[in-house]
C-alpha positions in Angstrom: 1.1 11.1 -5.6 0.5 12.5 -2.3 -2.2 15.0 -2.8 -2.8 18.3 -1.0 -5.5 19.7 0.8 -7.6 21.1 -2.1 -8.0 18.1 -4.1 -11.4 16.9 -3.7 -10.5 12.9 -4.1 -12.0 11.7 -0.8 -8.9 9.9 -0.4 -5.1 10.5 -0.5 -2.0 8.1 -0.8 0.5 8.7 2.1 3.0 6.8 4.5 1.0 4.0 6.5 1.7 4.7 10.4 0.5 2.2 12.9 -3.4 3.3 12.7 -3.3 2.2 9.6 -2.1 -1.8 10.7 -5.8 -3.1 11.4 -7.0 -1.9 8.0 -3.7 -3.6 5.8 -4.4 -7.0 8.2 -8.0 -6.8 7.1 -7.7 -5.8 3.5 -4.8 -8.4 2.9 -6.8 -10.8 5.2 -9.6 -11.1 2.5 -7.1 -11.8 -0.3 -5.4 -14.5 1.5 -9.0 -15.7 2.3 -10.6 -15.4 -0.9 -8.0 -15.6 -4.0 -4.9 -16.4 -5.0 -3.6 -12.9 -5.2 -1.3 -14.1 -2.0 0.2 -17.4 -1.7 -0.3 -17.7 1.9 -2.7 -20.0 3.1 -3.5 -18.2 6.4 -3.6 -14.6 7.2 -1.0 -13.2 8.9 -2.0 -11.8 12.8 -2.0 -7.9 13.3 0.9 -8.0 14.8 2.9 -9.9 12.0 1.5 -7.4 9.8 3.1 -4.8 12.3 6.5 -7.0 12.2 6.6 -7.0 8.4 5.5 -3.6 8.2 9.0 -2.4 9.9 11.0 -4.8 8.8 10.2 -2.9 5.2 10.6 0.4 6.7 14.0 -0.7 8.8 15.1 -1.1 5.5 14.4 1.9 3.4 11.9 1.1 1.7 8.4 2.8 1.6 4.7 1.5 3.0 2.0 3.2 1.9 -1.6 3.6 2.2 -4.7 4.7 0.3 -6.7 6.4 3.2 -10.2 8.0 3.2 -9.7 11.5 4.9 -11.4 9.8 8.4 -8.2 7.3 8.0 -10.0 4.4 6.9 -7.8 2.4 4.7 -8.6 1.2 1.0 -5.6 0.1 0.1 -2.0 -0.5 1.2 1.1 -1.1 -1.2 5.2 -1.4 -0.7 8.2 -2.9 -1.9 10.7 -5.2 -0.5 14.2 -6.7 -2.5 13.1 -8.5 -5.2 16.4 -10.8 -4.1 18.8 -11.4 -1.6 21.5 -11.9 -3.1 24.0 -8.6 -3.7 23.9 -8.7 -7.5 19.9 -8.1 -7.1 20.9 -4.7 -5.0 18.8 -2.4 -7.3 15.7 -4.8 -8.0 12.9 -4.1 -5.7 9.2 -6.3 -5.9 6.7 -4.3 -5.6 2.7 -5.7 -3.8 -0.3 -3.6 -4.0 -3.6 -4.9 -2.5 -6.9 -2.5 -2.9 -9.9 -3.8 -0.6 -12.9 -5.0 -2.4 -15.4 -2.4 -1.8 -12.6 -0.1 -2.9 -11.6 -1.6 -6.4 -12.6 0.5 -9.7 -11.4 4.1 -8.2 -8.2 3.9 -9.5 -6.8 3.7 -5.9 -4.4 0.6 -7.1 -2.8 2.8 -9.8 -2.0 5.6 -7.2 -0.6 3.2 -5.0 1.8 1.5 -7.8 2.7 5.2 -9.1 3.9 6.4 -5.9 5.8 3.3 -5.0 7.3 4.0 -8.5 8.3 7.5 -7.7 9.8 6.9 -4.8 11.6 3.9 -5.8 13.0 5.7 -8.7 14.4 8.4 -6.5 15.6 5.1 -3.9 18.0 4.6 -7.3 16.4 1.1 -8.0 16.4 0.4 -10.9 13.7 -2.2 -11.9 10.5 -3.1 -10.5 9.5 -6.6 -10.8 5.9 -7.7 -9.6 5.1 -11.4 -9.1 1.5 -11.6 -9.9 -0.2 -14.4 -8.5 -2.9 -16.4 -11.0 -2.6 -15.7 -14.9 -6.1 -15.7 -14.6 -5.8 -11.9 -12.3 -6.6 -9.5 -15.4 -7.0 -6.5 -12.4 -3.3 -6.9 -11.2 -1.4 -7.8 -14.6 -3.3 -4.5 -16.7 -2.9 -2.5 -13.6 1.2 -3.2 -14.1 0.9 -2.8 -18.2 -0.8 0.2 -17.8 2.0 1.6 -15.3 4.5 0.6 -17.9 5.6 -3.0 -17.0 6.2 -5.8 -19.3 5.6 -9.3 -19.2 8.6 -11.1 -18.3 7.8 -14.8 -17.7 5.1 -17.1 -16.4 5.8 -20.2 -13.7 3.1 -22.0 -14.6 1.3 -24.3 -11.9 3.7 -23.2 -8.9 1.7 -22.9 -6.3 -1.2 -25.0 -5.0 -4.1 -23.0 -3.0 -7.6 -23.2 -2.6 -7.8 -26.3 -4.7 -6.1 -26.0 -7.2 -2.7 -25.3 -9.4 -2.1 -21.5 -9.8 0.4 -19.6 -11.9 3.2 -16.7 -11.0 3.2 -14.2 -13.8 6.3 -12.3 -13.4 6.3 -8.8 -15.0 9.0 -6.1 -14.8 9.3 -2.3 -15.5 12.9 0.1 -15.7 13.1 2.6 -13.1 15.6 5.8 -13.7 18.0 5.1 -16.3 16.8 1.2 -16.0 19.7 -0.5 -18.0 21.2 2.1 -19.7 23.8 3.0 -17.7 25.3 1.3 -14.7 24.3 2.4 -10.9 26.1 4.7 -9.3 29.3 2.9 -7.2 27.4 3.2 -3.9 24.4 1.3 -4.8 21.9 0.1 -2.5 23.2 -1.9 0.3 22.0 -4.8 1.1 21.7 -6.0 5.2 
């Protein structure tokens, strides 16, 4: 949903460059910080933010921002392999993290509709997102309402801030989804 020049949004989805590194570090920062959104316990430097951010690029796959039209960034989303393993070669995850003063514009759904878009025309074919805390209604209706289903819960998995918190897994067909199989070339993985 990249929009064009006329729209009056005061902010636009597009490809993250590496002005927009400081503003993901600090957005996912916060979450680390303050929820269990994100399972690390620590935020990542600028820099590793910088390393991951290529690594997903180096790979195909896109990393986007929600960006005021001075550049500031409200939100940041992408999508890695949901697995290694070769089988998994058309299941992507996707993460989507909107900064706080930023939540309530709908900037999360543009973010997840793009990174569907494009991951549809990548010939994936489902998107899986790994939701962390069954208590996050913001992330798990933001997926229903973009069309993913629940698909599992792994209850008490993780251990932040305290206390046991749950993955909800929920997944959504991309393309043709299962109804036919991939074309022969697939993805490939490294």
């Amino acid at each position: 949903m990249l929009l064009d020049s006329t729209d009056m949004t005061p902010w636009r989805v597009r490809d993250s460059d590496e002005a927009s590194i400081d503003g993901i570090a600090a957005i996912y920062a916060h979450w680390v910080e303050h929820g269990p959104a994100s399972f690390e316990l620590v935020p990542p430097s600028t820099e590793e933010i910088a390393r991951r951010r290529s690594e997903s690029l180096a790979a195909g796959f896109p990393y986007i921002v929600a960006a005021e039209r001075t550049g500031s960034v409200l939100g940041f989303a992408y999508v890695g392999w949901y697995r290694t393993r070769p089988a998994y070669r058309f299941a992507c995850e996707d993460s989507v993290y909107v900064s706080p003063s930023a939540t309530g514009r709908g900037i999360g759904r543009a973010l997840l509709d793009e990174l569907i878009v494009r991951c549809t025309a990548m010939q994936l074919r489902v998107m899986v997102a790994v939701i962390g805390d069954s208590g996050n209604a913001a992330s798990i209706t933001l997926h229903r309402r973009a069309g993913f289903e629940p698909a599992g819960l792994l209850r008490s998995i993780g251990w932040k801030q305290g206390r046991w918190v749950d993955s909800v897994l929920m997944s959504r067909c991309l393309g043709d989804g299962d109804t036919h199989p991939p074309s022969e070339h697939g993805r490939l993985m490294d």
